[in-house]
C-alpha positions in Angstrom: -4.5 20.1 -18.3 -7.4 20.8 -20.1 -11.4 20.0 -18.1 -12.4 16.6 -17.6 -14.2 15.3 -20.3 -18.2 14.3 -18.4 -20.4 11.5 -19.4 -23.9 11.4 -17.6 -25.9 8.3 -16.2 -29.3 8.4 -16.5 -31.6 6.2 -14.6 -32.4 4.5 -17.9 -29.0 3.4 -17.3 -28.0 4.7 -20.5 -25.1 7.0 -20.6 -24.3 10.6 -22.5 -21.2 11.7 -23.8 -21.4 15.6 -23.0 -18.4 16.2 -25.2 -19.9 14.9 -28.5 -23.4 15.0 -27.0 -24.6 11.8 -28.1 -25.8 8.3 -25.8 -22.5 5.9 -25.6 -21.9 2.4 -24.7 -19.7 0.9 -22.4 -17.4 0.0 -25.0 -17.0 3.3 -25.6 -16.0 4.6 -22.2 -13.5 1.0 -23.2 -12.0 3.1 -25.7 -11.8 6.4 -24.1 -9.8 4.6 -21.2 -7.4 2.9 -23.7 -7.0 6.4 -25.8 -6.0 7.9 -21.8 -9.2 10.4 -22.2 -9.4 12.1 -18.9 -13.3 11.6 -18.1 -15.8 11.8 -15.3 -18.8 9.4 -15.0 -21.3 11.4 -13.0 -24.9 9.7 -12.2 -27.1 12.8 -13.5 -30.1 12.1 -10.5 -27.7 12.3 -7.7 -24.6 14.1 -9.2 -22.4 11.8 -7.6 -19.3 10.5 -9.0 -20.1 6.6 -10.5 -16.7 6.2 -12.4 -15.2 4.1 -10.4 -18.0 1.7 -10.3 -18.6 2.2 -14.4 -14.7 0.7 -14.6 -15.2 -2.3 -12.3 -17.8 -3.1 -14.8 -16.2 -3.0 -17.6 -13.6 -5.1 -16.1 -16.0 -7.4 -15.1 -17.4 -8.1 -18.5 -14.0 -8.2 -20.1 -13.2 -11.1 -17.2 -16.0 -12.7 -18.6 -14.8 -13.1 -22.1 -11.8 -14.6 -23.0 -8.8 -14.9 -21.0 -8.9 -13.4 -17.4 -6.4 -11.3 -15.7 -7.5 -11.7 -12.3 -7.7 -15.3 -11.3 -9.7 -16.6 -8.7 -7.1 -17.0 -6.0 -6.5 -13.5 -7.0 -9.9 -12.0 -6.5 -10.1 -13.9 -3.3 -7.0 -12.6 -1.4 -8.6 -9.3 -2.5 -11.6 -9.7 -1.0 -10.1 -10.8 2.2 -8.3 -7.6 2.4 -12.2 -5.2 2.4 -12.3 -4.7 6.3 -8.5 -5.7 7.4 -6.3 -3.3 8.5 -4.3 -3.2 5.5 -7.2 -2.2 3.3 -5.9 0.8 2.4 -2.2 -0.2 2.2 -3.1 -2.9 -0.4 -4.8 -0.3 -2.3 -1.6 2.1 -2.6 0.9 -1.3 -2.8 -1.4 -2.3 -6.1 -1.6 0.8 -7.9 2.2 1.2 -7.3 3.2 -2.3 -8.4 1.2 -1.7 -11.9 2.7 1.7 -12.6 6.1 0.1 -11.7 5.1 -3.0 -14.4 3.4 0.2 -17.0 6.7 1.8 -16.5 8.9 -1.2 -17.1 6.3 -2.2 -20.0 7.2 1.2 -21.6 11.0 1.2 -21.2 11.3 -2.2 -22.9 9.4 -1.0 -25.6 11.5 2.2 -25.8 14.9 0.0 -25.8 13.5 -2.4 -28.3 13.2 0.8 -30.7 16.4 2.1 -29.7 18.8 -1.0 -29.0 17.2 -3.3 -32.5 21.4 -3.8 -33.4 22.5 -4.7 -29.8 23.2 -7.8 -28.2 19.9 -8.9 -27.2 21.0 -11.0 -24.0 22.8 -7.3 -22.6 19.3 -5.8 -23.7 17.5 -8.4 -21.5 20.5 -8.3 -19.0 20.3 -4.4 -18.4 15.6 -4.7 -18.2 16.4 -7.1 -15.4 18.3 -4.6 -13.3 16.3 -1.8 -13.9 13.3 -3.9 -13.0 15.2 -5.4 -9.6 16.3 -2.0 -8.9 12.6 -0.5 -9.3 11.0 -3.2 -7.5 13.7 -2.8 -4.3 12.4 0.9 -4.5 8.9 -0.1 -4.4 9.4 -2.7 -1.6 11.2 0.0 1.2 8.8 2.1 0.4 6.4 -0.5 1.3 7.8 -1.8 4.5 8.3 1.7 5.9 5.7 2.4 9.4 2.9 3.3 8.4 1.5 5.4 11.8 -2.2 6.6 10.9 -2.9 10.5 12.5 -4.5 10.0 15.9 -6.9 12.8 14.9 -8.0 14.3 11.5 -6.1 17.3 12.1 -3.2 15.6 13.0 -1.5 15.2 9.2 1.9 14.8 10.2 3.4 11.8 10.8 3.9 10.5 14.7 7.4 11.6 15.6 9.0 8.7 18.0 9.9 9.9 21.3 13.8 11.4 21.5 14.8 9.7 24.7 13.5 6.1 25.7 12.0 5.4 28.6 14.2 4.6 31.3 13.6 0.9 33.0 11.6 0.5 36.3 14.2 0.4 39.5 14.0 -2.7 40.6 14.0 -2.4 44.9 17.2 -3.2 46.4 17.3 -6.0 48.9 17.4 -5.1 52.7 21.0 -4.4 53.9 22.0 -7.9 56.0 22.8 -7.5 59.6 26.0 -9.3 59.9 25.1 -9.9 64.1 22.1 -11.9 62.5 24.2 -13.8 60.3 26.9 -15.4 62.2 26.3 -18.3 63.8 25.2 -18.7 67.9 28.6 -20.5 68.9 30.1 -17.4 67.3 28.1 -14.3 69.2 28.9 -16.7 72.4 32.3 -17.1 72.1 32.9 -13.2 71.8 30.5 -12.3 75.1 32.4 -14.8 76.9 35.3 -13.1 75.3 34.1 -9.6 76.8 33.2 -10.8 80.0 
């Protein structure tokens, strides 16, 4: 894989294309994401990486025009998730449920080249069980434990103990005396008895 391609920031917040050296818009770095350019959007003051923060805005001004993808209920469960403890599983269980709908995007296409003479419902039939059976993969791999490393050098995962632990003893009740338990016209019977 060939070098990232790098686009500066400056503070004038315009930003440079080091590949074709030249100042670019935003709807350039647009088009660079829908050609799949690898890039890099490094601020040029700080050298930091900004890409992330260059896409949410382009997102957010293609929200603003025309029709949305994210609706609002959508934008607020997200924002409910920043500081749960499932931020970061939300994170993975997005990213995975788009590459499983890019995937699924790409197969139909594929099938609609290759099946054009066959039965369409089968076509459709044969998408919906590849999609069920992609999604069920996605799910248990969702719903397995996630254990986070007790330490930073702990990378493994937590192994569960091998043998459980074994219930408290409960005490056992005092052995009875049976002298104490019979009754007093029993224990004078029998000395009466001896006598």
């Amino acid at each position: 894989m060939s070098e990232p391609r790098i686009i500066k920031k400056y503070p004038n917040r315009r930003l440079y294309d080091t590949a074709v050296s030249s100042y670019i818009t935003l709807e350039d770095v647009k088009l660079l994401v829908l050609e799949r350019a690898h890039f890099h959007v490094i601020d040029a003051r700080t050298n930091t990486d900004i890409t992330r923060g260059i896409l949410l805005q382009i997102i957010s001004e293609q929200e603003e025009q025309g029709n949305p993808i994210f609706t609002t209920e959508v934008l607020a469960h997200i924002i409910r998730f920043y500081g749960d403890t499932l931020q970061g599983m939300m994170g993975n269980y997005l990213e995975k449920s788009l590459q499983a709908f890019v995937d699924q995007q790409h197969l139909f296409r594929e099938q609609m080249r290759t099946f054009i003479g066959k039965n369409p419902l089968a076509m459709i039939t044969d998408l919906v069980e590849h999609n069920l059976s992609l999604w069920k993969s996605v799910n248990e791999q969702l719903q397995k434990p996630y254990a986070p490393p007790e330490t930073i050098s702990e990378l493994s995962p937590l192994s569960p103990p091998t043998t459980p632990p074994s219930p408290p003893l409960s005490p056992k009740p005092p052995a009875a005396h049976p002298e104490r338990e019979k009754p007093e016209k029993a224990r004078k019977s029998r000395k009466d008895r001896d006598a």
